[in-house]
TIDREN-479615 format. One line per field, with one value per residue (C-alpha): y, z, x; residue in one letter; residue number from 1. Coordinates in nm, 4 decimals, decimal comma. Each point is the difference from the previous one (the first is absolute). Layout:
% TIDREN-479615
c2 = c(Y|...)
c3 = c(Z|...)
c1 = c(X|...)
pavex = c(A|...)
vokol = c(NUM|...)
END
This chain:
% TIDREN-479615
c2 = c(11,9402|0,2011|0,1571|0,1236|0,2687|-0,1063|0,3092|0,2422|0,2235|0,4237|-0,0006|-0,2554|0,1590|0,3496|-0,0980|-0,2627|-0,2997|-0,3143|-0,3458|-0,1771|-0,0809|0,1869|-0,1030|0,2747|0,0340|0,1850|-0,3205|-0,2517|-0,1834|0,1270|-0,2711|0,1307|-0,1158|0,1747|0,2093|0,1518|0,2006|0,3324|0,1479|0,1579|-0,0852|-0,3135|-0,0426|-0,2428|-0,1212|-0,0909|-0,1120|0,1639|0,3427|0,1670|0,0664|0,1917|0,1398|0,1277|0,2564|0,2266|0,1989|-0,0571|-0,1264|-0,3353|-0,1012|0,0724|0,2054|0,3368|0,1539|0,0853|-0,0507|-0,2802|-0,2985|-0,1367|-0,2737|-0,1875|0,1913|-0,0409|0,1266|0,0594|0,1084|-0,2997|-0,3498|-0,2965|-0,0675|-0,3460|0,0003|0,2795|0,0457|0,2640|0,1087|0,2717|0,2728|-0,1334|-0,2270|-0,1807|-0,0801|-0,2523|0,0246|-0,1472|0,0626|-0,0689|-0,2251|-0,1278|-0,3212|-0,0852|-0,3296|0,1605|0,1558|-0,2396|-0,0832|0,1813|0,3173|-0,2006|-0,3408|-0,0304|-0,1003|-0,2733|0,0132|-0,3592|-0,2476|-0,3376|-0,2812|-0,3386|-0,1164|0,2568|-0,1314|-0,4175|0,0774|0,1689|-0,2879|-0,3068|0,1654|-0,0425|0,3570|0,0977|0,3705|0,0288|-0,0804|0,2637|0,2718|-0,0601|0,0195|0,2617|0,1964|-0,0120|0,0357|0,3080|0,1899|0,0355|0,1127|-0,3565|-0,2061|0,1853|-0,0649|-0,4019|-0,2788|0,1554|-0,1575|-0,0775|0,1266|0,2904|-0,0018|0,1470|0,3296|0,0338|0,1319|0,2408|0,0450|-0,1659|-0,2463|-0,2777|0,0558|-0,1738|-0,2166|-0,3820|-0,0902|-0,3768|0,0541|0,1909|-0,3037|-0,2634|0,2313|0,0525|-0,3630|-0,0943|0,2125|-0,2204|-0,2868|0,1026|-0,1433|0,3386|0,1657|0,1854|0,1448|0,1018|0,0978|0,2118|0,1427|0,0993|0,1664|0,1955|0,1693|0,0666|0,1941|0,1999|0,0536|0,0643|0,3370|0,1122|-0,0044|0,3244|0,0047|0,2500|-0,2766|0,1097|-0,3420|-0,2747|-0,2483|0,1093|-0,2016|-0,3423|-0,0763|-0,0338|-0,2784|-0,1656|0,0471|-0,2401|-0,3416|0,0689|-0,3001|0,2547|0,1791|-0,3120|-0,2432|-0,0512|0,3513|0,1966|0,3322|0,0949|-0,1315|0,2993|0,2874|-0,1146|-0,0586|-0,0404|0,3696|0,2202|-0,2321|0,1221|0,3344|0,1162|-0,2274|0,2114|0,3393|-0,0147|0,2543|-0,0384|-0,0912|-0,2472|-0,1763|-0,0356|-0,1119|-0,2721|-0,0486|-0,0978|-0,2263|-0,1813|-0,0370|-0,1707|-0,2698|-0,3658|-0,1989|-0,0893|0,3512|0,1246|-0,2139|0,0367|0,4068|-0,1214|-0,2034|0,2490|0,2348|-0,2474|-0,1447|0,3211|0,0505|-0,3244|0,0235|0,3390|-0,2142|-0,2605|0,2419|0,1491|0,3131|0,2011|0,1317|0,3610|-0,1647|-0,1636|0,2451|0,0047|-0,3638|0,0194|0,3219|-0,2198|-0,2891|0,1483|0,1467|-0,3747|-0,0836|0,2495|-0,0506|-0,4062|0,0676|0,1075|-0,2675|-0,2339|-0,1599|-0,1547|-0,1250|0,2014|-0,2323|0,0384|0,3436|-0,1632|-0,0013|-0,2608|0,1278|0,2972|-0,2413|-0,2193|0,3099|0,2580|0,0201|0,0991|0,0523|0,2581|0,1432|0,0359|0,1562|0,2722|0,0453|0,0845|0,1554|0,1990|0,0072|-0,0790|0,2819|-0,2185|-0,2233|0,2748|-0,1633|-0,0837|-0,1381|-0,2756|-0,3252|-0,0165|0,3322|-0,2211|-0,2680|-0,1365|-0,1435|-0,1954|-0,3600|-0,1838|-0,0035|0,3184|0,1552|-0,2183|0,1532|0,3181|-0,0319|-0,1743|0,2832|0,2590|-0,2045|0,0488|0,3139|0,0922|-0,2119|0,1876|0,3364|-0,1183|-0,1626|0,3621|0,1709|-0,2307|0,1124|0,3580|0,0121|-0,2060|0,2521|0,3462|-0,1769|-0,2340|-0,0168|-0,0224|-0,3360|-0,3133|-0,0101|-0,3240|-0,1041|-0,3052|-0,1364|-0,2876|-0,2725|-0,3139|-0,3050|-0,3406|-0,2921|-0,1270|0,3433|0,1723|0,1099|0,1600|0,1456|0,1467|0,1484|0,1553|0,1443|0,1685|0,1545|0,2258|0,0769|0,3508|0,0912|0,1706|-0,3479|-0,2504|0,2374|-0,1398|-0,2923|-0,2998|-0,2146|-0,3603|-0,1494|-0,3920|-0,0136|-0,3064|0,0250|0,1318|0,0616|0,3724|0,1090|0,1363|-0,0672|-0,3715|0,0184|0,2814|-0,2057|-0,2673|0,1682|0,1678|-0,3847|-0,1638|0,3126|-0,0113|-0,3062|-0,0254|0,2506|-0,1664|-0,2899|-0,0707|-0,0162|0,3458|0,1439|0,2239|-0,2484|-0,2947|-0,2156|-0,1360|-0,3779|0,0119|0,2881|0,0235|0,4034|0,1493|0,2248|0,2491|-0,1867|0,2389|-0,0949|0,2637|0,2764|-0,1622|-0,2894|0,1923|0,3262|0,2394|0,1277|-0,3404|0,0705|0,3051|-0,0385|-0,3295|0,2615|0,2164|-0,3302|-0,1170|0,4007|-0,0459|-0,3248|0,1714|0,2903|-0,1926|-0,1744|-0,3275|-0,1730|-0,2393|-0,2781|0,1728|-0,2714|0,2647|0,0035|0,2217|0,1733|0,1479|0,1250|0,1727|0,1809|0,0634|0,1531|0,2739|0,1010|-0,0608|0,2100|-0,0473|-0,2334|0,1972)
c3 = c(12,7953|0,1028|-0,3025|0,0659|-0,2464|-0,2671|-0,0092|0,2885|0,0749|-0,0383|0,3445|0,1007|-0,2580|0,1460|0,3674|0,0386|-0,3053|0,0654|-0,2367|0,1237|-0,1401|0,2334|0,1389|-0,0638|0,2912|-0,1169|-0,2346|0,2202|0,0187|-0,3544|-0,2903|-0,2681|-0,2934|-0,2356|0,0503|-0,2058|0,0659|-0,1176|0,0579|0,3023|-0,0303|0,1483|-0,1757|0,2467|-0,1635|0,2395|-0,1229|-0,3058|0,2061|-0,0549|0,3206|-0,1708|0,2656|-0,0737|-0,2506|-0,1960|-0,1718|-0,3411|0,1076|0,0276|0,2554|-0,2179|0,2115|-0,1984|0,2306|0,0071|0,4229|0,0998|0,2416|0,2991|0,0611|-0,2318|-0,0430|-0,2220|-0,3129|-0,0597|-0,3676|-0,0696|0,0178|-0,1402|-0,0569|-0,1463|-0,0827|0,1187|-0,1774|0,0853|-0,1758|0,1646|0,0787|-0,1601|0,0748|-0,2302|0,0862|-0,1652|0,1187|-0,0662|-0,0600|0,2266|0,3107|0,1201|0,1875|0,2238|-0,1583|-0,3285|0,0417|0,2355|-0,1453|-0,1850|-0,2540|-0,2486|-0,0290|0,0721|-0,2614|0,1245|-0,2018|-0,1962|0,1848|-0,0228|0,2828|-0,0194|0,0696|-0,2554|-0,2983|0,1069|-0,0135|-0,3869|-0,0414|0,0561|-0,1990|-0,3257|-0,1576|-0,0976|-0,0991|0,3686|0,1250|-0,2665|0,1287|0,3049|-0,0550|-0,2339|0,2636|0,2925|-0,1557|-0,2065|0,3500|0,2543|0,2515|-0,1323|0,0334|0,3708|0,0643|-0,0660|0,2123|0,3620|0,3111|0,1249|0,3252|0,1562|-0,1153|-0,3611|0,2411|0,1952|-0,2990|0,0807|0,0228|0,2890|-0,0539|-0,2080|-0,3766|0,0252|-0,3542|0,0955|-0,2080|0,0443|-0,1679|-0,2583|-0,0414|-0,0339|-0,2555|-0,2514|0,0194|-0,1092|-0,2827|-0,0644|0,0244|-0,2364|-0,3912|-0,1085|0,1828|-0,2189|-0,1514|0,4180|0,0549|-0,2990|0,0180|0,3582|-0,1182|-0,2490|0,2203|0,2717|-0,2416|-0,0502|0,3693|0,0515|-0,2783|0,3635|0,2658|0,1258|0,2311|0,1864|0,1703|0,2867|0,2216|0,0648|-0,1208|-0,4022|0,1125|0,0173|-0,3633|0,0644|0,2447|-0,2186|-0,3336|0,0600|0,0200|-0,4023|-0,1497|-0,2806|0,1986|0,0878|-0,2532|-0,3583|0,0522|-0,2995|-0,0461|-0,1998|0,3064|0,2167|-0,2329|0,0418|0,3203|0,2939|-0,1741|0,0276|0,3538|0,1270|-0,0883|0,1536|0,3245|0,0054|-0,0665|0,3469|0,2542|0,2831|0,2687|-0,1684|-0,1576|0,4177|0,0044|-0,2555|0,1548|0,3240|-0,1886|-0,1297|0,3260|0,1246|-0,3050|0,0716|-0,1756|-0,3151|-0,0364|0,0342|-0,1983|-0,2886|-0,0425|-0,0247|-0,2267|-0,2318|0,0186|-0,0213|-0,2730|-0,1591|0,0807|-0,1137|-0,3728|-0,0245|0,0934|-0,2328|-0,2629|0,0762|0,1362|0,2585|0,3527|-0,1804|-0,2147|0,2924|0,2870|0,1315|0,0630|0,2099|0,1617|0,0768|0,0696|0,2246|0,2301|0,0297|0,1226|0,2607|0,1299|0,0035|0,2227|0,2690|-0,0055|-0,1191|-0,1951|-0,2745|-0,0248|-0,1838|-0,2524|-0,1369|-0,1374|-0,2410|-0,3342|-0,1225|-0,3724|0,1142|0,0972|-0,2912|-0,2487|0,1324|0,0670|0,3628|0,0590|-0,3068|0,1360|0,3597|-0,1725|-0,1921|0,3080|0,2300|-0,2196|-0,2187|-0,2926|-0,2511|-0,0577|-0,1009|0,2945|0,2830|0,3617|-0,0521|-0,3167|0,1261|0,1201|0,2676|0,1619|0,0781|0,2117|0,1337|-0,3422|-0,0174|0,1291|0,1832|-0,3069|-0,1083|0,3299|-0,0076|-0,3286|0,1725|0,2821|-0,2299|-0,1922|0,3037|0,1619|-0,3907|-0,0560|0,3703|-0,0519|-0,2803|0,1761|0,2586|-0,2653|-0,1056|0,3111|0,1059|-0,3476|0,0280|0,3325|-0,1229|-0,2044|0,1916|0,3540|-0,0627|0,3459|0,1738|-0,0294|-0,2129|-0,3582|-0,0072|-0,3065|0,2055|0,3594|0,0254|0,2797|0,0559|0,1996|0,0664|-0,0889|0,3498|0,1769|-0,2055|0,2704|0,2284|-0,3038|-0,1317|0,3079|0,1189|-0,3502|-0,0203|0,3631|-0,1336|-0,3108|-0,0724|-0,2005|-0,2984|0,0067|0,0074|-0,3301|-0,1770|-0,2820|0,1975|-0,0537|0,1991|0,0688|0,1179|0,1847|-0,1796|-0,3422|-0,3288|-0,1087|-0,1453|0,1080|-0,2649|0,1710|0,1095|0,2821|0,0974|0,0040|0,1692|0,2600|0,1228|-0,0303|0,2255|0,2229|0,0805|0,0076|0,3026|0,1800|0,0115|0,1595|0,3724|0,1183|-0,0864|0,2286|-0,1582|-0,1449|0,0926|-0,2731|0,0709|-0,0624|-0,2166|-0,2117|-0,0325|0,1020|0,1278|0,3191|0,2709|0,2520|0,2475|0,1757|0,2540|-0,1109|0,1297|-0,2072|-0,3014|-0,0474|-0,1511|-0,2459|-0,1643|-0,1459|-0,0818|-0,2205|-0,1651|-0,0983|-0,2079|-0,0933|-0,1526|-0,1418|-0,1818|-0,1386|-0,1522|-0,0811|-0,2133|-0,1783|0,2172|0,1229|0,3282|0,0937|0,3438|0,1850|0,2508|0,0526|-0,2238|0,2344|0,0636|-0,3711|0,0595|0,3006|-0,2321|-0,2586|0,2248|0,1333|-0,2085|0,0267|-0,2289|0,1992|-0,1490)
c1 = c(6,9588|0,3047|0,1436|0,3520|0,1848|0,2257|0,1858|0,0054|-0,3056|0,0564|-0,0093|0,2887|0,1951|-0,0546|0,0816|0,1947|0,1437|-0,1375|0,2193|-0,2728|-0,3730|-0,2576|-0,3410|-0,2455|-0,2421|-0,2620|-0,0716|-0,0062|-0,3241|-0,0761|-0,0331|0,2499|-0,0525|0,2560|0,3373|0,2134|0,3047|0,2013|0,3621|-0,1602|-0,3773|-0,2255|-0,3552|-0,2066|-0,3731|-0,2955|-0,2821|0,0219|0,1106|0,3716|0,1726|0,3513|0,2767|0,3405|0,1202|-0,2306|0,2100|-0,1130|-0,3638|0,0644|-0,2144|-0,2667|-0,1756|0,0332|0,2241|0,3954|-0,0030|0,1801|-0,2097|0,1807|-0,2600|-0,2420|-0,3389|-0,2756|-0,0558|-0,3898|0,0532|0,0848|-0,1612|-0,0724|0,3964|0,0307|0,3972|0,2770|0,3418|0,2295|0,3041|0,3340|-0,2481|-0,2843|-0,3097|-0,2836|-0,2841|-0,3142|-0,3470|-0,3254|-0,3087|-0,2527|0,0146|0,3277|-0,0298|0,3060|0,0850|-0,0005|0,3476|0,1832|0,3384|0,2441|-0,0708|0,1813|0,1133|0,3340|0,2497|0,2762|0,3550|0,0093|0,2085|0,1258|0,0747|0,1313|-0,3924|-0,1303|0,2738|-0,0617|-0,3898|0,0661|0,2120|-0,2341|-0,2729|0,2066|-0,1152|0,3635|-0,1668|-0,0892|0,3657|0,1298|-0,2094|0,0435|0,4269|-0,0168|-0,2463|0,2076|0,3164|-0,0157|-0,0846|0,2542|-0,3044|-0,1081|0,2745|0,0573|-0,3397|0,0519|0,1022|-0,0444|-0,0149|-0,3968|0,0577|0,0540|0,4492|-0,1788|-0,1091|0,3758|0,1828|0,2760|0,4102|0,0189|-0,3027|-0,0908|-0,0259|-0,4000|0,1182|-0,0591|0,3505|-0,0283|-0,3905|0,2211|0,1975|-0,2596|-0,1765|0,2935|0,0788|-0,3663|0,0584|0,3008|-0,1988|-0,1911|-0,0287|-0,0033|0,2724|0,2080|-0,2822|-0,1208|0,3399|0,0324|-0,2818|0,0659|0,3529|-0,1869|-0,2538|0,2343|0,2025|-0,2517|-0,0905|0,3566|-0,0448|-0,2492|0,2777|0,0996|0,3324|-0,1857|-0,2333|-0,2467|-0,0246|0,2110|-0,3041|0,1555|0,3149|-0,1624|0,0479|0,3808|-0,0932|-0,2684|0,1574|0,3218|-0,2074|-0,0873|0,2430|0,0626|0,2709|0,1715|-0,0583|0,1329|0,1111|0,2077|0,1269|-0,2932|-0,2235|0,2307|-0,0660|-0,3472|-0,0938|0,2676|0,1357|-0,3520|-0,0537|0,3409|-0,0380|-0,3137|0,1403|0,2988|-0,2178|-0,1405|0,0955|0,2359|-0,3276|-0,1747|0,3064|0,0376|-0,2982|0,0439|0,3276|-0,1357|-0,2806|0,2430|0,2171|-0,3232|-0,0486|-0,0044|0,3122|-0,2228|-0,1053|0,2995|0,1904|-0,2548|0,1088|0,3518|-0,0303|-0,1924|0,2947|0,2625|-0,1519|0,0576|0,3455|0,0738|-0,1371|0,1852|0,3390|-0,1106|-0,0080|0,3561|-0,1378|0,1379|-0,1211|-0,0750|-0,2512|-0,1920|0,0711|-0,3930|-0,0012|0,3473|-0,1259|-0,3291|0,2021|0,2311|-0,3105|-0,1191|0,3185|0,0602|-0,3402|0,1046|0,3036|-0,1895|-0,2967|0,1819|-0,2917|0,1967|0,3381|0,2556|0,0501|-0,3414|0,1501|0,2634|0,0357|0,2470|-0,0375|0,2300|0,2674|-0,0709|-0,0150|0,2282|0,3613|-0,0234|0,3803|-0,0185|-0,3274|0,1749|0,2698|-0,1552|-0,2381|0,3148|0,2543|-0,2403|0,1683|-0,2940|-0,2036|-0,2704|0,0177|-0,0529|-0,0692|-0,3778|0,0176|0,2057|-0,1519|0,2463|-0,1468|-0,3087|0,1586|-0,3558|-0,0445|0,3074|0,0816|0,2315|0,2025|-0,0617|0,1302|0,2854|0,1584|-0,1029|0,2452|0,2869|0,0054|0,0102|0,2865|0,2139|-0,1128|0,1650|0,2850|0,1076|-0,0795|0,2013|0,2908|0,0165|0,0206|0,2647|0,1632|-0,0208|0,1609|0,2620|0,0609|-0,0488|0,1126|0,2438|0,0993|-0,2922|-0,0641|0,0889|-0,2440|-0,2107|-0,2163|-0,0952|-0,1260|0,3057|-0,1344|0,2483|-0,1466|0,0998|-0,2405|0,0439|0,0406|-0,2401|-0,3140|0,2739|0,2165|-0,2963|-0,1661|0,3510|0,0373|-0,3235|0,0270|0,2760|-0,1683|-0,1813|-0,2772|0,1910|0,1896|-0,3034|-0,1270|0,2803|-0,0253|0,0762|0,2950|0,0443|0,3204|0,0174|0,3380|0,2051|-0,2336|0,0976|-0,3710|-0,0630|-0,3344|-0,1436|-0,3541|0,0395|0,2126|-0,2153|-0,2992|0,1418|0,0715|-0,2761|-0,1773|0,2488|0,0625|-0,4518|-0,0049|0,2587|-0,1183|-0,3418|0,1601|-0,1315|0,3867|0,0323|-0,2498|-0,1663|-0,3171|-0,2183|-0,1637|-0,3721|0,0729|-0,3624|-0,0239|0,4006|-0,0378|0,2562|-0,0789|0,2558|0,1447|-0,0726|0,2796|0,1656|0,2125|0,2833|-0,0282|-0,1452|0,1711|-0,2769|0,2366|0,0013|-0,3439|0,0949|0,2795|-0,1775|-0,2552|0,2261|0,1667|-0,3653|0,0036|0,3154|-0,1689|-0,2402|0,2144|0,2050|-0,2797|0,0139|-0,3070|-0,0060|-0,2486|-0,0839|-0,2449|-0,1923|-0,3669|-0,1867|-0,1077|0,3825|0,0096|-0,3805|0,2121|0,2995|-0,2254|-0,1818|0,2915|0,2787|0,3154|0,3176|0,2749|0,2722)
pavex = c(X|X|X|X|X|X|X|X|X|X|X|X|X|X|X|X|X|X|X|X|X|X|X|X|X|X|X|X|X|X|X|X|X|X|X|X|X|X|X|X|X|X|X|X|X|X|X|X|X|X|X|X|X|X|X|X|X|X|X|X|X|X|X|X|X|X|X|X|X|X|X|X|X|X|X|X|X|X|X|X|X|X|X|X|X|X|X|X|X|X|X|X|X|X|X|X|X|X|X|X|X|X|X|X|X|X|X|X|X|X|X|X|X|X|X|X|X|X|X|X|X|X|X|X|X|X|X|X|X|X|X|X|X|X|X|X|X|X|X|X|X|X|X|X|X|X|X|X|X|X|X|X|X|X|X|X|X|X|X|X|X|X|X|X|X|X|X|X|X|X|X|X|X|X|X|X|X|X|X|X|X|X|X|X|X|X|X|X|X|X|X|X|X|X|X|X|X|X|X|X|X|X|X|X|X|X|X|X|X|X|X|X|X|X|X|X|X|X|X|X|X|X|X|X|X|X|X|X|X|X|X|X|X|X|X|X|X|X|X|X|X|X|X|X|X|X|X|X|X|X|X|X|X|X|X|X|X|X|X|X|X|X|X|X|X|X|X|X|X|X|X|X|X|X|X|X|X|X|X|X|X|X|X|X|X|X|X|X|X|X|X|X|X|X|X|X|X|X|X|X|X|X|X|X|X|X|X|X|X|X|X|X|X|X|X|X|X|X|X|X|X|X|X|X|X|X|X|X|X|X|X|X|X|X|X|X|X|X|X|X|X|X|X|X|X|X|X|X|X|X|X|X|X|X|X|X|X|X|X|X|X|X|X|X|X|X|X|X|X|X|X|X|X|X|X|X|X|X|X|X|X|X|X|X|X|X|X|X|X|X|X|X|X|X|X|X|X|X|X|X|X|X|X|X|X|X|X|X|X|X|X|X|X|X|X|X|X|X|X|X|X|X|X|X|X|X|X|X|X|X|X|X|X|X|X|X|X|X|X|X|X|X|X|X|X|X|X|X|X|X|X|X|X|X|X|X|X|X|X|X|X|X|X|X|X|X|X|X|X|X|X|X|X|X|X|X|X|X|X|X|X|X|X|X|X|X|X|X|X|X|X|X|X|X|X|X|X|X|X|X|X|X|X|X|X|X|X|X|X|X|X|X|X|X|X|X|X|X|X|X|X|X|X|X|X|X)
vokol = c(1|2|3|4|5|6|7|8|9|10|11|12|13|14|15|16|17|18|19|20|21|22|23|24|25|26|27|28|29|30|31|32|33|34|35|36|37|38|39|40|41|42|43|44|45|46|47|48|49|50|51|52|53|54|55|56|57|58|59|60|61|62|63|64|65|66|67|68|69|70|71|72|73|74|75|76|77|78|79|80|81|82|83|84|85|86|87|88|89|90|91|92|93|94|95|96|97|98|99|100|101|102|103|104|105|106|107|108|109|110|111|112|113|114|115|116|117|118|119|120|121|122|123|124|125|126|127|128|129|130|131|132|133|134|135|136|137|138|139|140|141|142|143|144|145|146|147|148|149|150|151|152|153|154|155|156|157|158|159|160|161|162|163|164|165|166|167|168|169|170|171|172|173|174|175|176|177|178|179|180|181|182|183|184|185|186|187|188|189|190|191|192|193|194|195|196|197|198|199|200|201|202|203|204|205|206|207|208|209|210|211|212|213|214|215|216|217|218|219|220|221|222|223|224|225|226|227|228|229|230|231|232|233|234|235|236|237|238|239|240|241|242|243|244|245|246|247|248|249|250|251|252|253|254|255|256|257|258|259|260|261|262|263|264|265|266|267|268|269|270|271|272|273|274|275|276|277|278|279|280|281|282|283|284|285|286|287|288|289|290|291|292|293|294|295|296|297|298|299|300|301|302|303|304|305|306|307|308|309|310|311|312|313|314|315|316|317|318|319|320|321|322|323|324|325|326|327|328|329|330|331|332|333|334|335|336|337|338|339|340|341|342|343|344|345|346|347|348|349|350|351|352|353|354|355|356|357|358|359|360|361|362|363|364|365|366|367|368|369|370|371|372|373|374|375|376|377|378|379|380|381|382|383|384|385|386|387|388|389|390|391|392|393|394|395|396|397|398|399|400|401|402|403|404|405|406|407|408|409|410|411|412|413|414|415|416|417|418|419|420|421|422|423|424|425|426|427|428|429|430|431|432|433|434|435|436|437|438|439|440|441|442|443|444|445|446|447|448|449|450|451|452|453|454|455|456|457|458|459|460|461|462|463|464|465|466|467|468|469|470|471|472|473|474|475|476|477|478|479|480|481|482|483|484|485|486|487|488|489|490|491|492|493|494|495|496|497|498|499|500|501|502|503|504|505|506|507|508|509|510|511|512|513|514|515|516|517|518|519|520|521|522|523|524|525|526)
END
């Protein structure tokens, strides 16, 4: 057989460094039957002969000398070598007594010792037996080892050997899914599920930040499918397990939290969604106990890496991010507020649920921007005050953006009025004036408005929009310029700004597919 160097030989690290493993020619045609290897040492047995090369400094090749062997030679003080072990700088050797037969000592020195592991056809086989011990050695095996658990659940073929940052992980995730929910299945799941908690606690007292291989960062892939971190979870079941998980997640150094990174980036949608969902589950028990973003900042941090990577592959919608507790719990115009004005020395920027957008709904957002647009009106009230005061004749003090329309003029009044309007202006509360009404608007008229006013404009006769007869959306005209001035659409966009601005909402019947546009590239009307 060819036997080919584990390490490098003395002689290819003396002339040149060789990554690769090397074919050693003056063994070929020889029938090896053991090997063992040092830091810079090869041991080769023939026959029951010992054929050392590499380093001798500390007489490892056994020969009793210190001179170091380029190539393999015999050693005629010793024979009869059954087994061979060799250590840094050191090398053991069995022998027998008496005549050595070659099929004597074919095979290993010493029979090699597999980590315990479990697959999705190892668990069902424990399963159908009925021996519940069997099952609960098997769990309690594999999961109080993190070289166990890593060890578990990997691909048959050769994906489980093309581990690396820019590779495949090797961890069969959908066998990891299957395998969990059989343990669901199962009549005595909590006591499986439990039991698995409990030993990967204690595997978890093992992990070292300082890991040496990106294989030790499999068990934040196959870890998530467990149903304890997403089911019937409680505040006690954080402390417990999503806390200590979390934490040695987070511990991981800048490279292989890259690596996991780019794992991740890779997931399918179910896979994906499933890690999530263990984190968001967590965020959302600390908001259904009232607590706030301080008290669950590894899950956001966490969170907010699953996100980023999400924008670019798009691989689940946004949505799947929100937590509607923290619009049903919190006071998000309050939050907003302390966020911006910092005037809470509790509520500092990232303890406010508002510094997390990702996490917050349709609705959520909305009080978001209602309570930007007061907060700037009164910034802007104020400003508008104060130079009243110190410049009295600069310019005429408004506390309010005055419009007046007619009802049957009111497309044309409205467009010439905000033509001539500036941005300091359009920051102003808004006021609405119906030439040949009495109404004050103390909102009403206001609202009005902007309902008539859109729904006008969307009108064919005006140009600027086309209706589909069958799905009632409203499309451009893409009429000529001459026909459609461009500045139309523009100053209907800050009209559907000021809209907003002033806390007004209008039915807008585009395509969703405009508002996906909008929402990448959105940029304030005003």
């Amino acid at each position: 057989m060819h036997i080919v160097s584990v390490f490098e030989s003395y002689r290819a690290f003396i002339i040149e460094k060789r990554t690769a493993p090397t074919a050693i020619s003056d063994l070929i045609g020889s029938h090896v039957t053991r090997i063992a290897v040092g830091a810079c040492h090869t041991i080769a047995i023939v026959k029951g002969g010992v054929y050392p090369f590499g380093l001798n400094s500390s007489g490892q090749l056994g020969n009793g000398k210190t001179l170091t062997q380029s190539t393999p030679r015999r050693t005629d003080e010793l024979d009869h070598v059954t087994s061979v072990f060799a250590g840094y700088q050191q090398t053991f050797f069995i022998r027998s007594v008496g005549t050595i037969e070659q099929n004597e000592i074919v095979g290993p020195s010493c029979p090699l010792k597999y980590p315990i592991k479990i697959t999705k056809n190892i668990l069902e086989e424990k399963l159908k037996t009925g021996e519940k011990l069997d099952v609960i050695a098997l769990l309690e095996s594999v999961f109080s080892s993190l070289n166990c658990i890593n060890q578990s659940f990997l691909y048959s073929d050769e994906r489980r050997f093309n581990v690396g940052h820019e590779r495949s992980h090797g961890v069969d995730l959908d066998q990891v899914m299957d395998t969990f929910m059989l343990i669901d299945e199962s009549y005595a799941k909590k006591q499986y599920v439990d039991l698995i908690v409990d030993s990967f606690l204690i595997a978890l007292e093992s992990w070292s930040s300082k890991i040496r291989g990106v294989e030790a960062l499999r068990i934040f892939l196959i870890l998530p499918w467990l149903s304890e971190f997403t089911e019937n979870v409680s505040m006690n079941t954080l402390h417990k397990l999503h806390l200590p998980f979390t934490r040695a997640l987070c511990s991981i150094n800048q490279g292989f939290g890259s690596t996991l990174e780019l794992w991740w980036s890779k997931l399918s949608i179910r896979h994906f969604r499933r890690i999530v969902n263990v984190f968001k589950t967590a965020v959302r028990v600390n908001v259904k106990a009232e607590k706030q973003p301080v008290d669950c900042q590894l899950y956001l941090h966490v969170l907010h890496r699953l996100f980023v990577i999400n924008k670019h592959t798009h691989t689940i919608p946004l949505e799947t991010f929100y937590i509607d507790e923290i619009n049903n719990l919190v006071d998000i115009k309050l939050d907003y507020w302390a966020k911006v004005t910092r005037q809470d020395p509790v509520k500092y920027e990232q303890n406010c649920w508002t510094y997390y957008p990702f996490l917050l709904n349709g609705a959520a957002k909305g009080d978001c921007v209602f309570a930007e647009a007061r907060l700037k009106q009164m910034i802007t009230v104020r400003q508008a005050q104060f130079n009243a005061v110190f410049n009295p004749f600069e310019q005429e003090y408004q506390e309010n953006l005055n419009l007046t329309v007619g009802r049957d003029t009111i497309v044309i009044d409205t467009m010439n009025q905000m033509a001539s309007l500036s941005t300091n202006e359009l920051q102003l509360p808004l006021k609405v004036k119906i030439r040949g009404e009495e109404a004050d608007d103390a909102g009403g008229v206001r609202k009005e408005f902007f309902l008539i006013v859109m729904r006008k404009i969307l009108q064919p006769e005006y140009g600027m929009f086309v209706e589909n007869e069958e799905s009632r959306l409203v499309w451009f005209s893409g009429l000529p310029a001459e026909l459609c001035e461009q500045d139309q659409f523009h100053q209907l966009g800050r009209l559907v700004g000021l809209a907003v601005y002033n806390q007004v909402l209008v039915p807008f019947p585009f395509p969703l597919m405009l508002y996906k546009v909008f929402s990448k590239n959105w940029a304030s009307p005003l």
